[in-house]
Every structure is written in C-alpha cells, then in structure tokens.
C-alpha positions in Angstrom: 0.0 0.0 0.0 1.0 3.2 -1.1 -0.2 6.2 1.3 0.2 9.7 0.3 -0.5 12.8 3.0 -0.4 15.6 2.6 -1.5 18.6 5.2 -2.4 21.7 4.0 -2.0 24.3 7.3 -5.0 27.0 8.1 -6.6 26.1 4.4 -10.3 25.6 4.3 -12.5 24.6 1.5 -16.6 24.2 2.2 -17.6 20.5 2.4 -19.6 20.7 -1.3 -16.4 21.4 -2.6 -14.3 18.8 -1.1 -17.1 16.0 -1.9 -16.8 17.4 -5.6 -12.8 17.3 -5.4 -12.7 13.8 -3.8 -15.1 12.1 -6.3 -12.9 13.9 -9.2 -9.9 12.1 -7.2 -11.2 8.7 -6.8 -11.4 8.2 -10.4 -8.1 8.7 -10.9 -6.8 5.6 -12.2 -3.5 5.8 -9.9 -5.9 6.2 -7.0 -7.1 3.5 -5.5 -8.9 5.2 -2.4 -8.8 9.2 -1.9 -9.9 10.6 1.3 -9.8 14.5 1.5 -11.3 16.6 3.9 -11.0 18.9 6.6 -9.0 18.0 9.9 -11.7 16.9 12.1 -12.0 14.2 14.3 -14.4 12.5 12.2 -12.5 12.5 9.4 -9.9 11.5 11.3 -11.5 8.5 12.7 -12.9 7.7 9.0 -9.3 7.5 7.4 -8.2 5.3 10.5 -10.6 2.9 9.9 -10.1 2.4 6.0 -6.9 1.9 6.8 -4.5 5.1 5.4 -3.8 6.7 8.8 -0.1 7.9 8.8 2.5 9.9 11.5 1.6 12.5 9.1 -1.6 13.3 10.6 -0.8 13.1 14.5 -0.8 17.3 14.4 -3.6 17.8 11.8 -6.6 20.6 13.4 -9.6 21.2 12.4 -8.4 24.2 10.1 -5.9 22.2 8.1 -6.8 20.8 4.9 -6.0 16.6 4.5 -5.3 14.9 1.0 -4.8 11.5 1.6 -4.0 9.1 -1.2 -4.1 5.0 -1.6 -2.1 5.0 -4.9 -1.6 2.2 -7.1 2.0 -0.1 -7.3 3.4 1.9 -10.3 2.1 5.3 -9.7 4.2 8.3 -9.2 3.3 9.8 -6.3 4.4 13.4 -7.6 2.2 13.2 -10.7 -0.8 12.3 -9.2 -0.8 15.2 -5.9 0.0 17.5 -9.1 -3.2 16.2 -11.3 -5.2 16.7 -7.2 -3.8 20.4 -7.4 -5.0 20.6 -10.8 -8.6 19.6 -9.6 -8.6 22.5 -6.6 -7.3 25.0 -9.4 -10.0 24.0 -11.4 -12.4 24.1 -8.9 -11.7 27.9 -8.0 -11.4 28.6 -11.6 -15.4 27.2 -11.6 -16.2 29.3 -9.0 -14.9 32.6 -9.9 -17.2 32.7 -12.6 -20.3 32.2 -10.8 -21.8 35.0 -8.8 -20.5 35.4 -5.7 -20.1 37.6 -2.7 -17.4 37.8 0.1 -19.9 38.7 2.7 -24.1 38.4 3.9 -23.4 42.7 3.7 -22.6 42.7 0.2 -24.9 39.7 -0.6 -27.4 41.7 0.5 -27.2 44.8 -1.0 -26.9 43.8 -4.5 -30.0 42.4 -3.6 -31.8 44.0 -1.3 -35.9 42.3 -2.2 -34.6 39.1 -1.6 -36.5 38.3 1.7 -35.1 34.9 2.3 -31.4 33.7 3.7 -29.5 30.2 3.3 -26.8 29.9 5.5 -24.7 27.5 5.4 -21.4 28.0 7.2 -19.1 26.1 9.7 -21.2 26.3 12.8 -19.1 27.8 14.8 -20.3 30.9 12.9 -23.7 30.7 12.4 -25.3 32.7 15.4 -23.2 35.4 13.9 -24.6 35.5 10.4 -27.8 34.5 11.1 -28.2 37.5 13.8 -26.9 39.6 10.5 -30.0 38.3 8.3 -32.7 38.7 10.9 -31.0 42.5 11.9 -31.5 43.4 8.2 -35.5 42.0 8.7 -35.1 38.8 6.3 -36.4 35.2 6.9 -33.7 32.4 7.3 -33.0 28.7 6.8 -29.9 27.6 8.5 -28.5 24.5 6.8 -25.5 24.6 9.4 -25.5 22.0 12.3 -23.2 22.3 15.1 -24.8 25.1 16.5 -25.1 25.0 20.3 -28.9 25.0 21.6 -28.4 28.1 23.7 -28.2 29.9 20.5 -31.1 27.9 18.3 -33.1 29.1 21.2 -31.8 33.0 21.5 -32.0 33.4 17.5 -35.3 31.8 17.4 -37.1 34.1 20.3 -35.5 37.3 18.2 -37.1 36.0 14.3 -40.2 35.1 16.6 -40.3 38.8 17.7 -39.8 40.1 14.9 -42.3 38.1 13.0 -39.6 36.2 11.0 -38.5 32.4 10.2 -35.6 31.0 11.5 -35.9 27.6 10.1 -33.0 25.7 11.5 -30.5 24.8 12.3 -30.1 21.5 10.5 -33.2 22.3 8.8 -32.9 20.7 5.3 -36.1 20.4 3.0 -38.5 23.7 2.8 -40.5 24.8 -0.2 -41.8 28.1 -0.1 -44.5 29.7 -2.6 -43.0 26.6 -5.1 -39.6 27.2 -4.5 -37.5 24.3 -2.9 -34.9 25.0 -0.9 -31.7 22.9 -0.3 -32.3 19.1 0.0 -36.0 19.7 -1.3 -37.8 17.1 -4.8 -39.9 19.2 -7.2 -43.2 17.8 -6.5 -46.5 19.2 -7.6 -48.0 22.1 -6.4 -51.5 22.2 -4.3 -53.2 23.0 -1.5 -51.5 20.8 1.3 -49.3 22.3 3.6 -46.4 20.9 5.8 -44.8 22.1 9.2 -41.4 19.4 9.5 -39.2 18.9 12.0 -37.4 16.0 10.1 -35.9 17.1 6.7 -36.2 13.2 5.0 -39.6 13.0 6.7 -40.5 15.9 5.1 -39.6 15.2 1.5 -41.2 11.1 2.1 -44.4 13.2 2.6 -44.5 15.4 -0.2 -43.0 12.9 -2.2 -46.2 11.0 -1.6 -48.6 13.5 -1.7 -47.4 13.8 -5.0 -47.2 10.2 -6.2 -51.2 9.9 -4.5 -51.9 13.2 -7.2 -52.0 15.7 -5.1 -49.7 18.7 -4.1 -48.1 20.7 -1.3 -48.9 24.7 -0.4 -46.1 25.6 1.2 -43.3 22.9 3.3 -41.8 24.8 6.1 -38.8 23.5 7.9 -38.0 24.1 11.6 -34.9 21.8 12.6 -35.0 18.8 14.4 -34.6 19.9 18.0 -37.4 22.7 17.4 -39.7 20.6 19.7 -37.5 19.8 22.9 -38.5 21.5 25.4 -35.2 23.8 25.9 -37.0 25.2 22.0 -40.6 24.9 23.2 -41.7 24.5 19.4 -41.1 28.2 18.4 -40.9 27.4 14.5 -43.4 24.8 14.7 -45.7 27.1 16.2 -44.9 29.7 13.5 -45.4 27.5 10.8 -48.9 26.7 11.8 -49.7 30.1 12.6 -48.1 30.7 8.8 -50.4 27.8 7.3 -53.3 28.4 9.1 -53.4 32.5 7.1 -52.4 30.9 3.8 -55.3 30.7 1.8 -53.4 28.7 -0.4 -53.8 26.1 2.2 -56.5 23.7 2.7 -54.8 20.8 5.1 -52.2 20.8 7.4 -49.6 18.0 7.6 -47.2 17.9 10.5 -44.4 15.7 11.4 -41.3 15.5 13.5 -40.0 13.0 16.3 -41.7 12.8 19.4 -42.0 16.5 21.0 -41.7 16.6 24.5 -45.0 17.1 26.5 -45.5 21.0 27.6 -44.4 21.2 23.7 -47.1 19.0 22.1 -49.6 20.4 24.4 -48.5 24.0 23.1 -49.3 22.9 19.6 -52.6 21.6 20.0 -53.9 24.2 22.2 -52.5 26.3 19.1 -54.4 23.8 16.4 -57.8 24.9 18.6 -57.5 28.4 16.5 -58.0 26.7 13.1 -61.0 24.7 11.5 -58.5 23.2 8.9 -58.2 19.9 9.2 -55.2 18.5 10.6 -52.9 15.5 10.1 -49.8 14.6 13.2 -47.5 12.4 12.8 -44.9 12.3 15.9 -42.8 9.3 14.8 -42.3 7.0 17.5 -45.4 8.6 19.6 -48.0 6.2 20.9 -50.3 9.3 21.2 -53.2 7.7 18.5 -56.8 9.8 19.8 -57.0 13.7 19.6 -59.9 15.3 21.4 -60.3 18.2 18.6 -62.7 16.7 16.2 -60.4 18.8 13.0 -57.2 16.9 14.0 -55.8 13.0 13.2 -53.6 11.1 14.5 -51.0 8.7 11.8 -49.1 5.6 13.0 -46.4 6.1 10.0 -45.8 8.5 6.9 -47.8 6.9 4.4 -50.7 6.6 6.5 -50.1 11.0 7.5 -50.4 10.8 3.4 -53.4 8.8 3.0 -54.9 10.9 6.1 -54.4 14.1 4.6 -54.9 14.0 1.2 -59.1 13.5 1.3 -59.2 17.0 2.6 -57.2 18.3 -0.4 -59.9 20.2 -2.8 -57.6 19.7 -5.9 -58.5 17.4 -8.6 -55.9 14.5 -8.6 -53.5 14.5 -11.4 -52.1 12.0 -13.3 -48.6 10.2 -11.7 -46.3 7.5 -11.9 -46.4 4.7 -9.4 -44.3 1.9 -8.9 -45.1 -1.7 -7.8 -43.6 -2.8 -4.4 -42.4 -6.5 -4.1 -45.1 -8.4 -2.6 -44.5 -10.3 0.7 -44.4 -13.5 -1.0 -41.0 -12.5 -3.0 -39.8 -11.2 -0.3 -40.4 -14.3 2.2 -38.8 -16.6 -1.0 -35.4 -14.5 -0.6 -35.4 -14.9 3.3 -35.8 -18.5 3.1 -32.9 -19.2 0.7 -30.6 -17.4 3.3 -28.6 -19.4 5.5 -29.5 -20.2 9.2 -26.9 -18.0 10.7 -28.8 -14.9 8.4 -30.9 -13.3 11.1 -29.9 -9.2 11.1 -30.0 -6.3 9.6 -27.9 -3.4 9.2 -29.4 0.1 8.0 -27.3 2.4 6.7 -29.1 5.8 6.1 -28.4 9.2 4.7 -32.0 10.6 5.9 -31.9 10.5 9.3 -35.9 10.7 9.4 -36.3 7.7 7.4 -33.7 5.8 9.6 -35.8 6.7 13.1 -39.4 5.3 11.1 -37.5 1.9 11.1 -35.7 1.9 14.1 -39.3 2.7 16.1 -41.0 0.5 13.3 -38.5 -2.3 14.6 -39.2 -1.4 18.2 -42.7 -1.7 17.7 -42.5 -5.1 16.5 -40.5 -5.6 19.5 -37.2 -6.2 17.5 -34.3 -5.5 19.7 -32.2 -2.9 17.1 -29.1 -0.3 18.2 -28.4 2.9 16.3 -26.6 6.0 16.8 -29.7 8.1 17.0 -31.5 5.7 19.5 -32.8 7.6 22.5 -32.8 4.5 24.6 -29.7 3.7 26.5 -30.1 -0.1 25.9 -30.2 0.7 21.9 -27.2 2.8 21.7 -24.1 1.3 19.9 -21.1 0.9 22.0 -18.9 1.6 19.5 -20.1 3.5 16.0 -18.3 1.6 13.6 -19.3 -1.4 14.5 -22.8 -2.7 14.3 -24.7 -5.3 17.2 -27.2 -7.5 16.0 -30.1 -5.0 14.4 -28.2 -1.7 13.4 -29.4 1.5 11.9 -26.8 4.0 11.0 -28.1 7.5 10.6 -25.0 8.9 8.5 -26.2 12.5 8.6 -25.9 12.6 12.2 -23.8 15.3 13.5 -21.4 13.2 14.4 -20.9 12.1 11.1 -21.2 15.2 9.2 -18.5 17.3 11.0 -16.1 18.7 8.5 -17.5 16.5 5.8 -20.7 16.7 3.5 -23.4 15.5 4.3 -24.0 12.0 2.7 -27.0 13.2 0.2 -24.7 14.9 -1.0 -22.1 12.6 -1.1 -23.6 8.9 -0.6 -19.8 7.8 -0.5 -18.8 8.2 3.1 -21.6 4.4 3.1 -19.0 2.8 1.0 -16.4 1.3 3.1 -19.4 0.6 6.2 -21.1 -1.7 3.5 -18.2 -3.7 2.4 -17.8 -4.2 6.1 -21.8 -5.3 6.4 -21.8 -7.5 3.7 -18.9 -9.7 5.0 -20.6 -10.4 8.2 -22.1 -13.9 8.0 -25.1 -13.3 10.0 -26.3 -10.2 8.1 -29.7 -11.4 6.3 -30.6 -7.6 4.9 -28.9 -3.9 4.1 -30.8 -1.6 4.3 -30.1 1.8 1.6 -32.2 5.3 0.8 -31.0 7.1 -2.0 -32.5 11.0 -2.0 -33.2 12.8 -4.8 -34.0 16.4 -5.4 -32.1 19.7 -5.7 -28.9 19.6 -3.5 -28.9 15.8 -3.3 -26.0 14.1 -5.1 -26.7 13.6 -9.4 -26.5 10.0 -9.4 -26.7 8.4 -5.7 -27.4 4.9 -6.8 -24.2 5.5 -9.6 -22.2 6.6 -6.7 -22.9 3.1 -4.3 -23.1 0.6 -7.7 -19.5 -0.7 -7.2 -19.9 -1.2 -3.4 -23.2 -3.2 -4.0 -21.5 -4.8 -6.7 -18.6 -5.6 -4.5 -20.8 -6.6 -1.8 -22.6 -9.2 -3.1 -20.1 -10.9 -4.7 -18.5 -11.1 -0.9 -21.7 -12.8 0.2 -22.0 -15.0 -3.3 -18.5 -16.2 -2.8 -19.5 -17.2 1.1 -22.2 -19.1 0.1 -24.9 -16.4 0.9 -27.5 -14.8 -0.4 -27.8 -11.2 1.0 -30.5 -8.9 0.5 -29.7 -5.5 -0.6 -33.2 -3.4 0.0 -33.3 0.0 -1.6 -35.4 3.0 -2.0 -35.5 5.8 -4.2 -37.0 8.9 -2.5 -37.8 11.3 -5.7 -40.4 12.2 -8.2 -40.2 12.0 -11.7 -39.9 15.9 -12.2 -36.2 15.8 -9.8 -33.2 16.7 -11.9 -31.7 12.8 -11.4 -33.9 10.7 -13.3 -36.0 8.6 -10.9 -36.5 5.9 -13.9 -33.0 5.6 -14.4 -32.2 4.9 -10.7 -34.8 2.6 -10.2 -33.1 0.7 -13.0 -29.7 1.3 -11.7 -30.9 -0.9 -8.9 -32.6 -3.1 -10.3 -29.9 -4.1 -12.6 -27.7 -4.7 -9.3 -30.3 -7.2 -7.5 -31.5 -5.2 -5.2 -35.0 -5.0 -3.6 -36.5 -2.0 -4.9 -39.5 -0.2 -2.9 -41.5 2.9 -3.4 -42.1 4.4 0.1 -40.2 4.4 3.9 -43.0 2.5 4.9 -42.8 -0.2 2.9 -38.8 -0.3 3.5 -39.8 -0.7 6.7 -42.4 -3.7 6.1 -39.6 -5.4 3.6 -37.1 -5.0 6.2 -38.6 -7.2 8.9 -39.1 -9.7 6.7 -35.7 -11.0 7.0 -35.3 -10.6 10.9 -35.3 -14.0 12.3 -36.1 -13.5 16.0 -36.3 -10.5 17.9 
C-alpha cells in the first residue's frame, strides 16, 4: 500500500467542494482510495478505519486541509498530488465565474428584495450571520449544524419577535411559494401544507402527496430539535400560525420525532384556533386519539399521506407509481438465506427515514441499536461497529463534521457496506437514496461498485444477501427517478417505493427479535 498525505495548514474549503474534489480524485486511475477533507476528528476517525492513517496526521486541526491518497504499485506519487492540485485550481477557476459575494453585507445589498437567507457556514459561525440576516429584517434557513442550543433558542425568540422564520439549524427540506430550498424534490404544487421537523420526513411526505396526485402549499422547515423542550416548538408554532393564514392552504400536515409534553400540548392548544383539518404524525409517539374533532392522529408516513390528502380540494393529477415486491417474494429470498442470516444493518443518509424503522422495529419488538437511538439499551457501543439490528443515521452530526453531508455525497456508506456485507449473520442492508435539488446527481451510480462488491462477498461465502433499496424522488427531480430505479434493479436489489414499505420489507428478514 501506497499512502500519500499531505497537510495543507489553516486552508479551508466548504464540504460541497471537497465532496466534488474527492469524487474527481477517486477516479483517478493511480488512486485506488482518496480521502480528503477537513481535519476533524471524524474525518480522522474515518481514514483510520479504511486503513490510510499515517505519523503525518498526529498534528492535523480542524483548520488544516487533509489529501490522503491509496495510490496504485506503479504510480508516481508526484504526478498524481499534481493532477489533485490541478482539480482544486479547477475548482476555483469554476467558482470565480459564478456570482458570488465575500460577505451576507454585500450579498445583500446587491440584492436587497430578496426576503429569504440560506446559510450555510461552519457552525461555529452561524449565530453570527444569522443574527446579520434577521438584523436586516429577512427570513432564514440555517442549513448549518453544530450550533449550540443556547443559540437555536436565542435566535429563534429574536425572528419570533420580529415576526420572522428562523428555520434551523439543521433544517434541510423547505418549499416556499413553489420554490424548494436545499435538500427539497420538485413535487406538484396544491393546496397541502407541511410544518417538519425532520428534513427526510419531510420530503417522504410530499413525495407521496405527489405520487397519490396531489400537491403541497407551502413545506416549512423548523430543525429537528425545534420541539424539545429547551426550543418549546417556536418554529413549529410559527409554521402553523403561517399555514393556518395561507389561503393557499386547505390541510395541514405535520411531522417531526416525538416533542416533549408542555411542547405538544402547546401545539394543539394552538391547532384549537383553526378549523382546517389537521394531520400529526410524531414518529415513534403512541399518542393515536386527539380530542379536537379537526385533527388525526397517523401511525407512520404513508398513513399521514393517506390521512391528509381527502381533505385536499384539488383534482388529482395523473402520476407515476411503482409496484412494491409483494411479501411472498420477499419471504422466497429470506428462506434461501442461510441459518446464521438473522440481522440487519441500515445504513441511512436521511436520518428521518432511519428513526421510522428503528421505532417500526421497536414496535414489532425487534431488539435494534443505532446511533440516533434515544434509549440507553439501543445505543451502539462503539459507531463503527454494528450489534445484532443496526441502523446507521450517517447524517448525524457526528458524522457530518467537516465532511458533507452523505445526500450529498452517498460515498462516506461505502467502506461501512463492504464491512456489512462480509458479516455472515447479516440477512438484509438496508439503503435510501435522496433525490431532489442539493442531493448528489446520481446516488445509486455513486454506491453501484460497493453493491456490486458486496454481493459478490456474500455469493463467494455461500450467501444470499439482500440489498433493500429506496429511491425517495419524483419523476420531475433533476436525477432521473426511472434511471435509478433501473440502476438498482440491474444490481439485484430489492426495490420499494415508500419508507413504509422499507420498513415492512425490512422485517421480513429478521429472524427472532
């Protein structure tokens, strides 16, 4: 093995443009494996455990750029950190000629009726700038994550005063009057509007509200921690108080994790202002019965979808469904696996869609761990390696420091798949692959060699392994939902159209709890 390092001192590059550089660098053909990111302990740990950890990083921080290289027998080592120069020249030579501003001030001023901010910066920075945007009277949605709760709460109470959004932080799926920010799908518009709390959970919805025909109003993000208690459901509250003026609106849809108490009995003291009807979904809540007559109750995120969507007052449209594998299949491919067969691993870049199986499993009381598992006796002792049922949620924060997040690049599953798949008593992976603007172009494209790769481990052990897949997207998202579905499909996988039916395919090959 042929390690390259190479530390680049107080040099910072945004995680979109690292993903871009390092999937430029892994087709190299001297590279065999190219990990190259910023110094954080995460990435750290990541390059450890593949394996290409050298002396060279024992002084890296998390300011310092890191270029590590698995090179090939024969390559020359100064070529190819030459042709990975070449791809960071390139890179700024790209960006120079797109529009772009050193600062929110400037931003800002050459446009001044823009009444929206993104902001997406290292969140060690974001109370700063987003205090800048909601001085200067515009709504914001805070991609950034890392940002402490102290200041989610103190930015919140100021946009809340100043009758402003402060979606965030961590808040990454919102469509506003038809446009979609960040990690949102191009789904129809209608008269259904959403208040989420969970970015994946809130594409899954609209993504089905479309496929059922109908459309959404408006989607409004809050961030996932908007209904703890230290928050007290600020956005959420917001958000309804938005939908419930929009005339535009005819149903309400909202979802997010389990809020705590005072929070969820803020909301539906709130929902007692409004005769539209209204659909809840707290994932993982054994709240079923609501004692206002206008508002339902759903036990997963089709059945919020199928709930909602009578009270729509649009005509439903013409749309493209596809067939789900019936339980019969699926019960054939569990009993051609071996004996020893009995888990599954989940390995997840939306971290809603991760939490509907992990409580889905719990419900079927299937003993599972996770890294988002609010239970003690669920929580992995040691991330990287799985016990029995495991779902990985890849776009924790834990994961996602100084790296992109895995929608945008689906890569950072590679190396944890390889590892699943040559575990002998792993029956089932589990894999979601996002569409949408912001998401990576071709997410199944970018995992085909793993899955490849990974069967063949299993085939040559004797094994069948189930590879179950889903393809979150419409057939108006930029990536071509056809195409993927194929891509799949092609590879052996197990190919479903919604979460919940992931979930249902999913148990099928637990054997015990």
């Amino acid at each position: 093995m042929a390690i390259q390092t190479v530390i680049k001192k107080s040099t910072y590059f945004d995680s979109v443009t690292l993903m871009t550089i390092s999937t430029r660098a892994n087709e190299l053909d001297s590279v065999k494996a190219a990990m190259i990111g910023m110094g954080t302990d995460m990435n750290i740990e990541v390059i450890r455990n593949v394996g290409l950890y050298t002396a060279d990083l024992d002084e890296v921080t998390t300011g310092d750029l890191m270029i590590v290289l698995d090179l090939v027998d024969e390559a020359d080592p100064e070529a190819v950190l030459a042709e990975v120069e070449t791809l960071f020249e390139k890179k700024k030579e790209a960006s120079s000629k797109d529009l772009s501003y050193k600062t929110l001030d400037s931003a800002l001023n050459e446009n001044p009726d823009a009444n929206i901010v993104v902001i997406s910066v290292n969140g060690k920075f974001a109370y700063r700038e987003v205090n800048k945007a909601l001085d200067q009277d515009k709504h914001v949605m805070l991609f950034s994550d890392n940002v402490s709760i102290e200041e989610e709460l103190l930015l919140k109470q100021k946009a809340h005063e100043k009758g402003l959004f402060m979606m965030g932080p961590d808040c990454g799926t919102a469509i506003i009057n038809g446009v979609g920010l960040c990690f949102a799908n191009e789904v129809r518009a209608g008269d259904i509007g959403i208040v989420g709390a969970s970015g994946t959970g809130s594409q899954e919805v609209s993504v089905q509200i479309h496929k059922k025909g109908f459309g959404v109003s408006q989607l409004i993000g809050t961030g996932g921690r908007d209904l703890s208690s230290e928050i007290g459901g600020i956005m959420m509250l917001d958000g309804i108080d938005a939908l419930m003026t929009d005339e535009q609106t005819k149903a309400i849809l909202l979802i997010s994790k389990p809020p705590a108490k005072e929070v969820e009995h803020k909301i539906l003291e709130k929902l007692k202002n409004t005769s539209k009807p209204v659909v809840i979904y707290f994932i993982g809540s054994e709240q079923t019965d609501s004692a206002l007559s206008h508002v339902t109750y759903a036990k997963n995120s089709l059945d919020a979808v199928e709930k909602v969507i009578p009270f729509s007052q649009m005509e439903p449209q013409e749309t493209v469904l596809f067939p789900d594998p019936t339980a019969s299949e699926l019960q054939q491919i569990a009993k051609n696996q071996k004996e020893s067969q009995k888990y599954i691993r989940g390995l997840f870049c939306g971290g809603t869609l991760c939490d509907e199986l992990l409580y889905a499993l719990m419900d079927s009381s299937v003993s599972v761990y996770s890294n988002i598992s609010k239970f003690e006796e669920g929580q992995l002792t040691d991330l990287n390696v799985s016990q029995g049922n495991t779902l990985i949620d890849f776009g924790d924060d834990t994961f996602t420091e100084g790296r992109p997040h895995p929608m945008i690049d689906p890569t950072s599953r590679i190396s944890r798949l390889i590892q699943e798949a040559n575990d002998p008593e792993v029956a089932a992976i589990v894999l979601d692959f996002e569409l949408g603007y912001g998401s990576h172009e071709d997410p199944v494209g970018a995992l085909e060699n793993a899955i490849k790769e990974a069967r063949a481990i299993a085939k040559e052990d004797g094994r069948e392994l189930a590879i179950i897949g889903y393809v979150l997207g419409t057939e108006k998202d930029p990536q071509d939902v056809f195409e993927q579905r194929e891509k799949l499909e092609q590879l052996g996988v197990i190919v479903v159209d919604s979460n919940y039916q992931l979930c249902e395919a999913a148990k099928t090959f637990i054997k015990g709890a």
